[in-house]
N, CA, C, O and CB atoms as a CASP TS submission, in Angstrom:
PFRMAT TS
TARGET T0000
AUTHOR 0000-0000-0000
METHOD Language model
MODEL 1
PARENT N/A
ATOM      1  N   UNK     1       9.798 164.422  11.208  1.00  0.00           N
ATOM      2  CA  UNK     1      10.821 165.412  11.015  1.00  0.00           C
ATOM      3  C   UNK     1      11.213 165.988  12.373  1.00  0.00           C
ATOM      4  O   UNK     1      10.694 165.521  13.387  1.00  0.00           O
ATOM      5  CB  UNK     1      10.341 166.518  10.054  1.00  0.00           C
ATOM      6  N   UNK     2      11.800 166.639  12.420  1.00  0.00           N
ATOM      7  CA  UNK     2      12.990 166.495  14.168  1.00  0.00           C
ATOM      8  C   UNK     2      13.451 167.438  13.840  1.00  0.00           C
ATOM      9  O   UNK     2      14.199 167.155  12.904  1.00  0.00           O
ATOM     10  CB  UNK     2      14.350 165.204  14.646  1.00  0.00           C
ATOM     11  N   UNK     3      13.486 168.818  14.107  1.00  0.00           N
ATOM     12  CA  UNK     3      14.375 170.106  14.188  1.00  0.00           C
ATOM     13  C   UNK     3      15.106 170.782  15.237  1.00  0.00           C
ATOM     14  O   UNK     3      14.901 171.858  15.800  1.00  0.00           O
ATOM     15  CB  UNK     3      13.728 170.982  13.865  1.00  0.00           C
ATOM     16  N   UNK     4      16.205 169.714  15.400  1.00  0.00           N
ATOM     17  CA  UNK     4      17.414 169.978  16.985  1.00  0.00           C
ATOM     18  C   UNK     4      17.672 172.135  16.991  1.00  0.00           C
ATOM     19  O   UNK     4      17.618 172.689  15.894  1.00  0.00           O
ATOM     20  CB  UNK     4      19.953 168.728  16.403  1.00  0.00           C
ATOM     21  N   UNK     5      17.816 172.653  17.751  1.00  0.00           N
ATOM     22  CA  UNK     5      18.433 174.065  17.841  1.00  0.00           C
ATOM     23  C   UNK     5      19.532 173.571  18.663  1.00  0.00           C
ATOM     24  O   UNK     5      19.288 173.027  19.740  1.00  0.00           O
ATOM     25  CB  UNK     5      17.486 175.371  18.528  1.00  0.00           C
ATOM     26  N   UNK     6      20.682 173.715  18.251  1.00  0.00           N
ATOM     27  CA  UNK     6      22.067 173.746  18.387  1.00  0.00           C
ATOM     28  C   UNK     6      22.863 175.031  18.731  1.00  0.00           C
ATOM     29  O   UNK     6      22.504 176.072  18.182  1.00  0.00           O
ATOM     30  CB  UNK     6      22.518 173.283  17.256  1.00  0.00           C
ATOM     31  N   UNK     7      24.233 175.059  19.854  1.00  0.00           N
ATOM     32  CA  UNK     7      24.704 176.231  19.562  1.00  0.00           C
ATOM     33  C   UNK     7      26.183 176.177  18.917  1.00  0.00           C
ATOM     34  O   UNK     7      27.138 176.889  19.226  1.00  0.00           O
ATOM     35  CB  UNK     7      24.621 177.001  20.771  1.00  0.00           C
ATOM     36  N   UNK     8      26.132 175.001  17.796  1.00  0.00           N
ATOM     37  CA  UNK     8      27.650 174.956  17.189  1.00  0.00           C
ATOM     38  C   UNK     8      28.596 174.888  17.952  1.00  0.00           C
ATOM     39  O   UNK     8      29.698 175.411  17.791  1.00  0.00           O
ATOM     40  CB  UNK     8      28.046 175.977  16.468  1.00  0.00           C
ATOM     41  N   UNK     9      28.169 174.117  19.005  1.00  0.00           N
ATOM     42  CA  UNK     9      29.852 173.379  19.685  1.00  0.00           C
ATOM     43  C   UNK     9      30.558 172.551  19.546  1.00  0.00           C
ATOM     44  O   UNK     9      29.951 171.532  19.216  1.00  0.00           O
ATOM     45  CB  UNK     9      30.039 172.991  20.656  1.00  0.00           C
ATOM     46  N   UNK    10      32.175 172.340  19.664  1.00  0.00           N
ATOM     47  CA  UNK    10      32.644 171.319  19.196  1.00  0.00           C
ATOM     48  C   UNK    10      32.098 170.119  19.089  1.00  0.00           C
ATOM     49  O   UNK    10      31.997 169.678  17.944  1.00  0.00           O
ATOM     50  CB  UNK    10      33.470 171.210  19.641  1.00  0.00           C
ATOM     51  N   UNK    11      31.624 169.307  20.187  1.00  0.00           N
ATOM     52  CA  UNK    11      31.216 168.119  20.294  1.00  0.00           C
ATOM     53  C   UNK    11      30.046 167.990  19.296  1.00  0.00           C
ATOM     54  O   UNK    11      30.086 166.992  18.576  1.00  0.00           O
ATOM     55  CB  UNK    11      30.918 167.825  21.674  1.00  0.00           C
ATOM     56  N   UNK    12      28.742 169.059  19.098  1.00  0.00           N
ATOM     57  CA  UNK    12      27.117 168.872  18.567  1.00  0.00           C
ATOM     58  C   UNK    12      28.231 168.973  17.384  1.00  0.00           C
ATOM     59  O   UNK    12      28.682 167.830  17.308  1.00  0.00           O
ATOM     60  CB  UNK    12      25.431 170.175  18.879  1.00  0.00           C
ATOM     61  N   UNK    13      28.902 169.802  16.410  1.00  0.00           N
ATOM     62  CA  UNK    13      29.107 169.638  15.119  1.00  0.00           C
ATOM     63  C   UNK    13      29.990 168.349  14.811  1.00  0.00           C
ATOM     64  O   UNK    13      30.325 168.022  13.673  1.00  0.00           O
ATOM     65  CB  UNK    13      29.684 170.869  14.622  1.00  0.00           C
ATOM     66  N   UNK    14      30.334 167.639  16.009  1.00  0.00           N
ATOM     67  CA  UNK    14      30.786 166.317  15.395  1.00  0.00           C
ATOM     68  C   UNK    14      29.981 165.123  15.360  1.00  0.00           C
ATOM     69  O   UNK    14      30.094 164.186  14.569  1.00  0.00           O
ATOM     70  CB  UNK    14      31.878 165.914  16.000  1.00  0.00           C
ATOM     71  N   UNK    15      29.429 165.213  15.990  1.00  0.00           N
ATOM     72  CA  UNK    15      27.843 164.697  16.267  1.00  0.00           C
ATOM     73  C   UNK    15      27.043 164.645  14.910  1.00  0.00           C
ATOM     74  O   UNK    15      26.345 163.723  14.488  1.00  0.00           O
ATOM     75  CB  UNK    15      26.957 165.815  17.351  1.00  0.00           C
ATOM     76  N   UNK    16      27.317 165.862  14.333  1.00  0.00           N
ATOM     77  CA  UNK    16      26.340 166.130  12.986  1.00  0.00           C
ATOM     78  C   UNK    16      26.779 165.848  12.305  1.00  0.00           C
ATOM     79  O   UNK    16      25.978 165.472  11.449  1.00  0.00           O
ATOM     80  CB  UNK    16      25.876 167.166  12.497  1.00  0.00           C
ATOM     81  N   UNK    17      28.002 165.708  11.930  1.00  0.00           N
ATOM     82  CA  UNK    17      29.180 165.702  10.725  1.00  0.00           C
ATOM     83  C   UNK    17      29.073 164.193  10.675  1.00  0.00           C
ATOM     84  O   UNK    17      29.101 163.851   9.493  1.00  0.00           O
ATOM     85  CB  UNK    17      30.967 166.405  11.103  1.00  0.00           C
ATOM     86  N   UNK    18      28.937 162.939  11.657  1.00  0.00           N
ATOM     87  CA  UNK    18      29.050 161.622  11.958  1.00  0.00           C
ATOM     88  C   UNK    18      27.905 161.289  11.297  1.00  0.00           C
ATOM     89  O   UNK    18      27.892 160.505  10.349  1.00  0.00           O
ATOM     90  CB  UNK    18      29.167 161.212  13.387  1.00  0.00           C
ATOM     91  N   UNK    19      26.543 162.065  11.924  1.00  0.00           N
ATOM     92  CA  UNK    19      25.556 161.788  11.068  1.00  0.00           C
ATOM     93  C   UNK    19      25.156 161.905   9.505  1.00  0.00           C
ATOM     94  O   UNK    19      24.716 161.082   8.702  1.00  0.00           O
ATOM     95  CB  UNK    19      24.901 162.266  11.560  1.00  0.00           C
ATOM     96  N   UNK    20      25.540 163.453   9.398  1.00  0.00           N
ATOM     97  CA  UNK    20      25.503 163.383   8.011  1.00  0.00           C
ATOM     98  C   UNK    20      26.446 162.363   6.902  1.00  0.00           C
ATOM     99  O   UNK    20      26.217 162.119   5.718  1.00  0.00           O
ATOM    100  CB  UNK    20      25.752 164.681   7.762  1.00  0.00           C
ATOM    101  N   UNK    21      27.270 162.018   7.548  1.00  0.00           N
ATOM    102  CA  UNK    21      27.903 160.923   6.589  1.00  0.00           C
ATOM    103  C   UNK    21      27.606 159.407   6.784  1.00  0.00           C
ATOM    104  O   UNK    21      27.911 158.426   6.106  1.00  0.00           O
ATOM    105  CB  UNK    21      29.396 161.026   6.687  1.00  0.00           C
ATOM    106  N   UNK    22      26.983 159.536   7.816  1.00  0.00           N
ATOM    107  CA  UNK    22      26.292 157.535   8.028  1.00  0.00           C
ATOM    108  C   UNK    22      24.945 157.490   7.450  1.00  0.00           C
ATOM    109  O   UNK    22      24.482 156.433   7.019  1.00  0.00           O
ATOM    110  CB  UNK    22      25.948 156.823  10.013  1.00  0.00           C
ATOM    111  N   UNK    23      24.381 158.455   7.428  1.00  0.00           N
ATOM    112  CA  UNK    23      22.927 158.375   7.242  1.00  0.00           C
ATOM    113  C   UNK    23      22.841 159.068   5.773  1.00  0.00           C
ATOM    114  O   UNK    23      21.640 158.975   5.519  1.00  0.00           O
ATOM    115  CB  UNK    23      22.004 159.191   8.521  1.00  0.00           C
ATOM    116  N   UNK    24      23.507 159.757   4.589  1.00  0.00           N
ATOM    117  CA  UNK    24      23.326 159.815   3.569  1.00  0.00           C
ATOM    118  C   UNK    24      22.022 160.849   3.409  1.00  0.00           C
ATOM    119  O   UNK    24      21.796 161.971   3.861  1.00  0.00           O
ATOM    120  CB  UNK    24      23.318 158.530   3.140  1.00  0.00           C
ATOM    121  N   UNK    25      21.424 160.121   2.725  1.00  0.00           N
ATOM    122  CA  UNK    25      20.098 161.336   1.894  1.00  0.00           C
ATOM    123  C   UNK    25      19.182 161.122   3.151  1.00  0.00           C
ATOM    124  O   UNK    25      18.052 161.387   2.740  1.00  0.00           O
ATOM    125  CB  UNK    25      19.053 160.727  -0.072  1.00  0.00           C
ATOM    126  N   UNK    26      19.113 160.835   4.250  1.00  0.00           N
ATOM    127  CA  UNK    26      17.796 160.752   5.092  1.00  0.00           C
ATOM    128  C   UNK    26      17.782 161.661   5.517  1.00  0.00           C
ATOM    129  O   UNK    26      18.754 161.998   6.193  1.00  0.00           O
ATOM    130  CB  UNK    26      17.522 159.894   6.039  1.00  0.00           C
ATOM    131  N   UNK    27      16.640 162.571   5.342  1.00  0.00           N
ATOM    132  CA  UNK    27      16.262 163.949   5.713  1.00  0.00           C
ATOM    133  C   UNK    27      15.382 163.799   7.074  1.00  0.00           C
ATOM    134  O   UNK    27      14.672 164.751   7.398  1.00  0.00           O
ATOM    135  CB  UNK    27      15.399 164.704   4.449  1.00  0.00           C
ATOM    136  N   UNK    28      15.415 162.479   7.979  1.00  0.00           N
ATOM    137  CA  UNK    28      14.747 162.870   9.028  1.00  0.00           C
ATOM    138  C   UNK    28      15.166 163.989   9.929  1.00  0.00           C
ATOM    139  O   UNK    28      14.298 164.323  10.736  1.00  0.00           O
ATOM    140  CB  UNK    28      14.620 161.881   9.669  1.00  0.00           C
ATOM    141  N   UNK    29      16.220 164.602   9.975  1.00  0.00           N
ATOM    142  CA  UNK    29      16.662 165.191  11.246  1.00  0.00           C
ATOM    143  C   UNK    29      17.045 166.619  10.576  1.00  0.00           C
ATOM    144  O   UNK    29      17.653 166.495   9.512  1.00  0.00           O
ATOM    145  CB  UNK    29      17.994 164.297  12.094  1.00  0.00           C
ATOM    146  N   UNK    30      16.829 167.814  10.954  1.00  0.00           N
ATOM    147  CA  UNK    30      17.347 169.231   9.811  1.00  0.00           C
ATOM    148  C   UNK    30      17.579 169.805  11.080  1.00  0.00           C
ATOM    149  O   UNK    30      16.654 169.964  11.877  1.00  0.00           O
ATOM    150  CB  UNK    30      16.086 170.264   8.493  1.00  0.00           C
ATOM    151  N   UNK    31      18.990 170.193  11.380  1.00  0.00           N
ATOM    152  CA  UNK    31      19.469 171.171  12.558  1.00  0.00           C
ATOM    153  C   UNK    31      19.752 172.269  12.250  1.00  0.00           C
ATOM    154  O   UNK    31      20.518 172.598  11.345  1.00  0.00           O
ATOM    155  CB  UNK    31      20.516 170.853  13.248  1.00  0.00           C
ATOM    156  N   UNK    32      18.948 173.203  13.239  1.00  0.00           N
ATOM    157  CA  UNK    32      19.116 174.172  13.119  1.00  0.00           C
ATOM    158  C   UNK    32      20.655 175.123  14.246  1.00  0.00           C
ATOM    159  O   UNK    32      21.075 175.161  15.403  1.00  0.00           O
ATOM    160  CB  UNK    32      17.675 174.426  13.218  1.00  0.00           C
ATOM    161  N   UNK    33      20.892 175.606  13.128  1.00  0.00           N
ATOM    162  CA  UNK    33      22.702 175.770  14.136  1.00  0.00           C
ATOM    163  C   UNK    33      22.686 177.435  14.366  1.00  0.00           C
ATOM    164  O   UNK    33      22.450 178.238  13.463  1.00  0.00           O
ATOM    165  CB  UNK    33      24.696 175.216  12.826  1.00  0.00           C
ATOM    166  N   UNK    34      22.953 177.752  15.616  1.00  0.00           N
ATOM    167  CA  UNK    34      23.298 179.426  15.952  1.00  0.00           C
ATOM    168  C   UNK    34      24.774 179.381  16.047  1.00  0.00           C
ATOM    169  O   UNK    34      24.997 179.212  17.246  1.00  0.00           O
ATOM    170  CB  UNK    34      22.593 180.132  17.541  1.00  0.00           C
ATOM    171  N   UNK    35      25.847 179.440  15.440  1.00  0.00           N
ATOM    172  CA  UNK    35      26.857 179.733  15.663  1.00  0.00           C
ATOM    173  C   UNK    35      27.702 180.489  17.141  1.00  0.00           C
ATOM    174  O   UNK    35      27.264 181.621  17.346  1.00  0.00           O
ATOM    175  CB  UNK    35      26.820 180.249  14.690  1.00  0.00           C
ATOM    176  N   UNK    36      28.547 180.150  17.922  1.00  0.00           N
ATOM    177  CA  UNK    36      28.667 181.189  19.320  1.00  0.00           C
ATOM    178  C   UNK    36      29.805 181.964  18.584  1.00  0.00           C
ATOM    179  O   UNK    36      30.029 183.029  19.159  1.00  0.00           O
ATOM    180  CB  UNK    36      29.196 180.382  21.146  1.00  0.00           C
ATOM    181  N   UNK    37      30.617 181.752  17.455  1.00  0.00           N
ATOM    182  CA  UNK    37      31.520 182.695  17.620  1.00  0.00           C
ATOM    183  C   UNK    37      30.926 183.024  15.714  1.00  0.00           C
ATOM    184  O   UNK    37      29.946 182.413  15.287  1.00  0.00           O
ATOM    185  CB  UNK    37      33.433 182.108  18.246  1.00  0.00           C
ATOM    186  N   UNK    38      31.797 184.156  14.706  1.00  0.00           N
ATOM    187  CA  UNK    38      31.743 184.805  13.811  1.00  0.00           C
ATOM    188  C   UNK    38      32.758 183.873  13.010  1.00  0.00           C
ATOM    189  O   UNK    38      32.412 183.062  12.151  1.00  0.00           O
ATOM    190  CB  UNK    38      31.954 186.231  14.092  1.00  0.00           C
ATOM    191  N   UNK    39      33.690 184.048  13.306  1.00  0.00           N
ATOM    192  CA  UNK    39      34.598 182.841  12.291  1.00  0.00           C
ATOM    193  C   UNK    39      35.031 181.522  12.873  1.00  0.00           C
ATOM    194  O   UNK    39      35.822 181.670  13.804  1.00  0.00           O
ATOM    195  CB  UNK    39      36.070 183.433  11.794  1.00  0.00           C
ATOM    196  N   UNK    40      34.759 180.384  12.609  1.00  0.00           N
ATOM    197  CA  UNK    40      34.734 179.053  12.784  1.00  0.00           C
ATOM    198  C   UNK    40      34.517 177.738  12.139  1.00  0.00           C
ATOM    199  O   UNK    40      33.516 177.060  11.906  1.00  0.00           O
ATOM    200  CB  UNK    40      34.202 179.040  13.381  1.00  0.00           C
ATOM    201  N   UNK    41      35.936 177.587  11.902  1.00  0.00           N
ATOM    202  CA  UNK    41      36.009 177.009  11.038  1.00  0.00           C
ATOM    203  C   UNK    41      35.421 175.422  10.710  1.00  0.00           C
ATOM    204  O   UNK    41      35.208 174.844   9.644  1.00  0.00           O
ATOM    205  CB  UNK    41      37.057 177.229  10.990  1.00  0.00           C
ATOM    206  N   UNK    42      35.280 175.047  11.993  1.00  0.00           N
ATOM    207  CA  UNK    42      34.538 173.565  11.651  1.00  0.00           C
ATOM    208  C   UNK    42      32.698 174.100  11.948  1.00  0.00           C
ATOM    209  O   UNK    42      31.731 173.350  12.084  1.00  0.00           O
ATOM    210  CB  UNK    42      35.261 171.939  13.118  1.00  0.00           C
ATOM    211  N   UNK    43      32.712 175.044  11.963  1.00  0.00           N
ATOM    212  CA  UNK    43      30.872 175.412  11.550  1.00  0.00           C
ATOM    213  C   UNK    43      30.535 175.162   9.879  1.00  0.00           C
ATOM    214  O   UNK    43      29.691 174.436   9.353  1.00  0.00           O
ATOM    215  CB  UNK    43      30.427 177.467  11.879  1.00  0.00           C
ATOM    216  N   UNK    44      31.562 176.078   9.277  1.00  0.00           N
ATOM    217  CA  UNK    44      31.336 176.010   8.067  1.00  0.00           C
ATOM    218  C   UNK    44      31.765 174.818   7.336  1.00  0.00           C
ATOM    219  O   UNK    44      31.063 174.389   6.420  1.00  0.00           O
ATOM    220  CB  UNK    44      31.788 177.013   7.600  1.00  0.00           C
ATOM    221  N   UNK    45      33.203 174.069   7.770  1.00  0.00           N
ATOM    222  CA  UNK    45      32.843 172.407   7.325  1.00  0.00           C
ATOM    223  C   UNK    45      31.661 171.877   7.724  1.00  0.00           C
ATOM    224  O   UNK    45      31.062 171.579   6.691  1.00  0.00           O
ATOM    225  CB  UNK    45      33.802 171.358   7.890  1.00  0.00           C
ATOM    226  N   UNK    46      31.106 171.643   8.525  1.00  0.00           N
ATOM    227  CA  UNK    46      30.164 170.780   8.723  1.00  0.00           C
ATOM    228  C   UNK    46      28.654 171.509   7.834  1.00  0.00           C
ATOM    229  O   UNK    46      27.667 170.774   7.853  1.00  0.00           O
ATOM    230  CB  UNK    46      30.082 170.558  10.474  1.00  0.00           C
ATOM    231  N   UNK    47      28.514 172.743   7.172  1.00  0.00           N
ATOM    232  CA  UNK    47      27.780 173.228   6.597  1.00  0.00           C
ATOM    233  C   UNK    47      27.863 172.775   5.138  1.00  0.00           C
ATOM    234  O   UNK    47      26.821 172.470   4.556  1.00  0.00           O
ATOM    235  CB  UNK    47      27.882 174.400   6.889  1.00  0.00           C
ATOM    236  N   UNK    48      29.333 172.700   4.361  1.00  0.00           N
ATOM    237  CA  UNK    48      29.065 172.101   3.424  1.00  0.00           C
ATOM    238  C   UNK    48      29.264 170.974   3.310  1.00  0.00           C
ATOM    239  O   UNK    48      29.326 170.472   2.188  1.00  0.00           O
ATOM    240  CB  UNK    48      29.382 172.497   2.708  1.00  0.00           C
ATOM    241  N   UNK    49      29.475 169.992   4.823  1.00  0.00           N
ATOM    242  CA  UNK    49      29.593 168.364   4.445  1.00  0.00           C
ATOM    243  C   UNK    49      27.872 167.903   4.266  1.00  0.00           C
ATOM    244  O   UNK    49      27.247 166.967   3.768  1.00  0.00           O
ATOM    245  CB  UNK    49      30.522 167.296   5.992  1.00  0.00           C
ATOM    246  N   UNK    50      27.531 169.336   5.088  1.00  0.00           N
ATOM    247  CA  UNK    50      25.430 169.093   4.661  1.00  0.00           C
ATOM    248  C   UNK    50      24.999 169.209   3.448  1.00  0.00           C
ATOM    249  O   UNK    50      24.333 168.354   2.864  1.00  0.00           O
ATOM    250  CB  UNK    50      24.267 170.269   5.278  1.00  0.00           C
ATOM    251  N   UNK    51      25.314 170.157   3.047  1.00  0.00           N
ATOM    252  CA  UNK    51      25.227 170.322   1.119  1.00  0.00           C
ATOM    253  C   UNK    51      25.366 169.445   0.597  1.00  0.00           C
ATOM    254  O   UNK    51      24.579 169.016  -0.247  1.00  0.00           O
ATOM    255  CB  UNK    51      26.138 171.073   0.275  1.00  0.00           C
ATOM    256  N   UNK    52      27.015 168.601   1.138  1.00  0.00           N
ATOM    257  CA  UNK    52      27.363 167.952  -0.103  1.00  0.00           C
ATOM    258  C   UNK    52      26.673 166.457  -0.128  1.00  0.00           C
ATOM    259  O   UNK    52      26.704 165.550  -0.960  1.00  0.00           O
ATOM    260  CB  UNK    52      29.005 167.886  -0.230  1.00  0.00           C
ATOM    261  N   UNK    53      25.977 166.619   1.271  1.00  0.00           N
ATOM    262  CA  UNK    53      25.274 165.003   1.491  1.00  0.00           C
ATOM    263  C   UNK    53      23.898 165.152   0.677  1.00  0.00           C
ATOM    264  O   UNK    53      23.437 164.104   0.227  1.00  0.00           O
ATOM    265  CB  UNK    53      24.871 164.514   3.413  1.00  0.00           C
ATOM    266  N   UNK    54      23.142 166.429   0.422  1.00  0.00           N
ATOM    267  CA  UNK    54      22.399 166.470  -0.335  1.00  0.00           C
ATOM    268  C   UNK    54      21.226 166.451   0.927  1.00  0.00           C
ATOM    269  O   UNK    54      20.159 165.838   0.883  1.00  0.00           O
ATOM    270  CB  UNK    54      22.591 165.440  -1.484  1.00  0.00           C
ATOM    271  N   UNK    55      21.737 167.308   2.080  1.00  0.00           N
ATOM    272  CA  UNK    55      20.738 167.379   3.314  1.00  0.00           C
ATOM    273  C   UNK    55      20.593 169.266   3.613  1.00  0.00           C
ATOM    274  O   UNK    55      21.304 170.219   3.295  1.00  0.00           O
ATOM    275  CB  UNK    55      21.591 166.329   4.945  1.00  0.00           C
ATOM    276  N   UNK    56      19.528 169.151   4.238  1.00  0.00           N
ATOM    277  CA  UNK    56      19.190 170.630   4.709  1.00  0.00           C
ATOM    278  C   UNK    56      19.900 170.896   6.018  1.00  0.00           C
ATOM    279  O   UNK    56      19.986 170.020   6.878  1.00  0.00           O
ATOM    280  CB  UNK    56      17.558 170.874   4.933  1.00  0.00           C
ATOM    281  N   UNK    57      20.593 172.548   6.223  1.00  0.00           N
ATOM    282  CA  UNK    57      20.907 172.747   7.612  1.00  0.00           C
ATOM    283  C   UNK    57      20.273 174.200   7.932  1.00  0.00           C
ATOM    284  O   UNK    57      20.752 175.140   7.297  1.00  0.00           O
ATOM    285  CB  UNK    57      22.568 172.646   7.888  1.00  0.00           C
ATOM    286  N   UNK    58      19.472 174.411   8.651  1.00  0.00           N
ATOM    287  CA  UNK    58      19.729 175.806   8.684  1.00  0.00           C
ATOM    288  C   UNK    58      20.561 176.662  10.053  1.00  0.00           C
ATOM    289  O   UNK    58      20.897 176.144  11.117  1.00  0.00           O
ATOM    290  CB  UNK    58      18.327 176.325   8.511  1.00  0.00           C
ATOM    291  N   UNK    59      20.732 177.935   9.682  1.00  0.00           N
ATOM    292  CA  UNK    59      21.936 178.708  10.342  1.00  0.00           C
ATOM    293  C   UNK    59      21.489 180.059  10.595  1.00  0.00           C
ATOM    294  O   UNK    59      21.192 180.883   9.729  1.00  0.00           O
ATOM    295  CB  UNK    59      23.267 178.766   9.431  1.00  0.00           C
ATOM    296  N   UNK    60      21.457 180.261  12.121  1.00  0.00           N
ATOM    297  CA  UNK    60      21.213 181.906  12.267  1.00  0.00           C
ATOM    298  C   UNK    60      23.260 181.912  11.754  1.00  0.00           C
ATOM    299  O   UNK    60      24.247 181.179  11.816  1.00  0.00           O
ATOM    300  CB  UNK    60      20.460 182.734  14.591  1.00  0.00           C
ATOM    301  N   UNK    61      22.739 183.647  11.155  1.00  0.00           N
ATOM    302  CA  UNK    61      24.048 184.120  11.029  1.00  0.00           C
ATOM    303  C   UNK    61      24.060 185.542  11.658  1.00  0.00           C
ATOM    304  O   UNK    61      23.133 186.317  11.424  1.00  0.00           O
ATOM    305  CB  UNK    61      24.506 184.101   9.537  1.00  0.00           C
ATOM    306  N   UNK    62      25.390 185.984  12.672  1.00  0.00           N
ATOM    307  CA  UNK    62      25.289 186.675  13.173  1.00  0.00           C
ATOM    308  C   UNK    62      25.676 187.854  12.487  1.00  0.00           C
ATOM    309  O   UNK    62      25.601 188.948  13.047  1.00  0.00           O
ATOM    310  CB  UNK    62      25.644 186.357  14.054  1.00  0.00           C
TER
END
């Protein structure tokens, strides 16, 4: 198990978003994401493209 700390930048949430859709149900990797800004909108896509893959993300929220 592999727990990346991320700070939700463009590039790492496309990075994740690539993964979560090539790799499906494999729960090796669970990132943990600090958001840099309060509203952002491809944070929260890429939060429920994690849900909907049926993968864990976790999220400081500020």
């Amino acid at each position: 198990m592999y727990y990346p700390y991320l700070r939700a930048r463009q590039f790492e949430l496309i990075a994740l978003r690539e993964y979560a859709q090539q790799r499906g149900n494999n729960n090796l990797i669970t990132p943990i994401i600090e958001p840099v800004k309060k509203t952002f909108n491809s944070f929260s896509f890429n939060v429920k493209l994690f849900n909907n893959c049926s993968r864990k993300v976790f999220y400081k929220r500020k």
